[in-house]
C-alpha positions as a printed NumPy array, in Angstrom:
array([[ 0.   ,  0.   ,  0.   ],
       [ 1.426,  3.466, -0.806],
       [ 0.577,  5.893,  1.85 ],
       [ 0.003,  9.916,  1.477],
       [ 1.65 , 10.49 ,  4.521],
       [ 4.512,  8.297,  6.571],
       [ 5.837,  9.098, 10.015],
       [ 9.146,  8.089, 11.224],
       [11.095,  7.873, 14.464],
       [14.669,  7.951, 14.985],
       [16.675,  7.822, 18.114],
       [20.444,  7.877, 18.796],
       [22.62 ,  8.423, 21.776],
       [26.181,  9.342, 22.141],
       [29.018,  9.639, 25.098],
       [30.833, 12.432, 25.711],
       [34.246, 13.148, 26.209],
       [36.225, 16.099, 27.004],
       [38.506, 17.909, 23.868],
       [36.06 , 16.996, 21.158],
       [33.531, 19.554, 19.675],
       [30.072, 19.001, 19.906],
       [28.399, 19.542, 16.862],
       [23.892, 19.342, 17.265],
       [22.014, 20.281, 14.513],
       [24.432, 20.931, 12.298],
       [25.977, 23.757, 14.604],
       [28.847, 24.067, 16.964],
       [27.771, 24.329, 20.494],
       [30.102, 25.887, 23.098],
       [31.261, 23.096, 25.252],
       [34.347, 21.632, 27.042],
       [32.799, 17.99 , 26.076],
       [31.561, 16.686, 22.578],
       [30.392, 13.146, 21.329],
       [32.777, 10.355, 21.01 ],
       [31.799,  8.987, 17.164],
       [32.915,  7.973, 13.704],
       [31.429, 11.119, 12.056],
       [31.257, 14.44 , 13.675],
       [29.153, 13.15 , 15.771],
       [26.3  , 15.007, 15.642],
       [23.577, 12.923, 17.621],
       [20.943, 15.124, 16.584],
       [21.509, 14.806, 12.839],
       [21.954, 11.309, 13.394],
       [18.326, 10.363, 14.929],
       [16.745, 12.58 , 12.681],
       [17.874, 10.658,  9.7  ],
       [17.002,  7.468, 11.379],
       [13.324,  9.392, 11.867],
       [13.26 , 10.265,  8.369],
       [14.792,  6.617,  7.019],
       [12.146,  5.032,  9.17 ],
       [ 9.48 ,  6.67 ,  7.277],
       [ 9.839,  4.571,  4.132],
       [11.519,  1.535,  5.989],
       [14.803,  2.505,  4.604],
       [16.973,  0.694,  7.67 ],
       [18.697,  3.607,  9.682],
       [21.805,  5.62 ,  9.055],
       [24.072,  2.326,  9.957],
       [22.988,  0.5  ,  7.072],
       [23.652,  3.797,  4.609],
       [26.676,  5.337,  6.693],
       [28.642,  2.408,  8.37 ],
       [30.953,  2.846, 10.775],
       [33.46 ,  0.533,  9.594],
       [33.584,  2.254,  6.532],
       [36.502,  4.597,  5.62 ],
       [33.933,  6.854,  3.474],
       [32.371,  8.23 ,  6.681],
       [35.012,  9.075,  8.577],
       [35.026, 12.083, 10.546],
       [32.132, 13.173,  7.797],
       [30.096, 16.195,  8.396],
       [26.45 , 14.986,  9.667],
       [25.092, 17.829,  7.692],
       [26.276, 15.813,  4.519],
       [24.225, 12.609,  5.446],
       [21.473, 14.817,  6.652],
       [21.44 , 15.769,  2.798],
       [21.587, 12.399,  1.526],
       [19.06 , 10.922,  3.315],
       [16.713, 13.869,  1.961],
       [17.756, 13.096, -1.58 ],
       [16.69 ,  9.223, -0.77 ],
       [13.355, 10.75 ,  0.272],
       [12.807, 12.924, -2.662],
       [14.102, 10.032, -5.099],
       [10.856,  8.257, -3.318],
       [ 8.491, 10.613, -4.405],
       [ 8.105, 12.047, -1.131],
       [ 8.844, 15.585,  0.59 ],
       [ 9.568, 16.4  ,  4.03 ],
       [ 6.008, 18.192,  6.298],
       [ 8.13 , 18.267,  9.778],
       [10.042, 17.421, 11.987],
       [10.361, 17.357, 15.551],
       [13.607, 16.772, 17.622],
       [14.566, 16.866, 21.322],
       [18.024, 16.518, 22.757],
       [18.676, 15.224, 25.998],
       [21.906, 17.419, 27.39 ],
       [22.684, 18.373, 31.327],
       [25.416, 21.014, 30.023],
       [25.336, 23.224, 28.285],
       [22.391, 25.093, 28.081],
       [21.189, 24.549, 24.487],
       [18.471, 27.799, 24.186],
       [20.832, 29.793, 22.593],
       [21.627, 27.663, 19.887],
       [18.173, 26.242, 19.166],
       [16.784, 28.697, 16.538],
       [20.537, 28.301, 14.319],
       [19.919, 24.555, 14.662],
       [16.322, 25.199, 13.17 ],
       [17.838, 26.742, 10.441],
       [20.419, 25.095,  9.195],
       [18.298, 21.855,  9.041],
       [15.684, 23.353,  7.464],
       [17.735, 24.633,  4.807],
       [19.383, 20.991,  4.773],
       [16.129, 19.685,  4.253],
       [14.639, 22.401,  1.943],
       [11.615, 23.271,  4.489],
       [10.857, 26.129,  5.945],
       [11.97 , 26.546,  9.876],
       [ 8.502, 26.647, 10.911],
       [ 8.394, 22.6  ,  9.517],
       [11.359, 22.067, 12.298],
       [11.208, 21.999, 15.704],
       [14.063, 21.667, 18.104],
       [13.537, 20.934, 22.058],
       [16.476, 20.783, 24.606],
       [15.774, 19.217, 28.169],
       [17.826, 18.21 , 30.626],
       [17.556, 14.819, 32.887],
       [17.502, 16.522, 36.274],
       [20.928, 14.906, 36.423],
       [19.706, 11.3  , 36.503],
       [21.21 ,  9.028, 34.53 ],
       [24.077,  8.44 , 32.1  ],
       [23.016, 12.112, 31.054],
       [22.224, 14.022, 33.811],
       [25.724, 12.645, 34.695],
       [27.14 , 14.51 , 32.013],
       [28.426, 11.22 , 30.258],
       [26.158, 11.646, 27.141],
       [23.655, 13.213, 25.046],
       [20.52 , 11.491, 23.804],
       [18.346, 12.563, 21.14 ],
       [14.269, 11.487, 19.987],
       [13.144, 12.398, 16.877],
       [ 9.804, 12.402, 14.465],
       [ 9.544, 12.863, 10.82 ],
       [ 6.674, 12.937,  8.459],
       [ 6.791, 12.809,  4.858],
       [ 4.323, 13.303,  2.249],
       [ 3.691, 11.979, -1.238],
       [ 4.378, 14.139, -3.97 ]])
């Protein structure tokens, strides 16, 4: 059956460690700490193209972007980001929205939010109001509100051209 509409959800989690930047949707965030990964490592990116590869049962970014693979080393998220909207748009489909919150203790993401917005909007050829970013932290519970990681949810939904 080929649906009008398909909804996606993505999630990905990362550790931290100190020295690395910290890239989250598609910006640099100000931080002594960023994620440990084979890319950049920018969590946010990451579930959102699981959210959006989950719409059409596409696998999730491992299965396009392994990391094993010399290709994807150190790669720009942003770059996969715009991939996996190319695989949409091959599929006949277009991006409505999408909705993304990041789990972080420190540091305090508000600043940042509206760039990140932006930037995957225009990654995704929406319009910001089509994106939504959330930050939260965990009340320091957890492997988060420890400060030893970030964890990101994110939703998708795509529509038939």
């Amino acid at each position: 059956m080929d649906c009008k509409y398909k909804i996606g959800n993505g999630y990905d989690v990362h550790s931290l460690a100190p020295g690395i930047p910290l890239w989250l949707g598609g910006i640099r965030i100000a931080s002594p700490a960023g994620c440990i990964a084979h890319s950049d490592g920018d969590v946010a990116i990451h579930a959102l193209c699981d959210a959006l590869l989950g719409c059409l049962a596409l696998g999730d970014i491992g299965k396009h972007f392994p990391d094993d693979s010399d290709e994807w080393k150190g790669i720009d998220s942003k770059i996969l980001l715009r991939k996996v909207t190319d695989m949409i748009q091959e599929k006949g489909y277009s991006i409505g929205n999408a909705d993304i919150t990041i789990a972080l203790q420190k540091p305090k993401l508000a600043p940042y939010i509206e760039k990140m917005r932006s930037v995957l909007a225009d990654i995704m050829g929406t319009d910001i109001g089509c994106v939504s970013v959330k930050a939260t932290t965990t009340e320091r519970l957890g492997f988060v509100g420890r400060g030893e990681g970030c964890e990101v949810w994110a939703t998708a939904l795509i529509y038939k051209i």
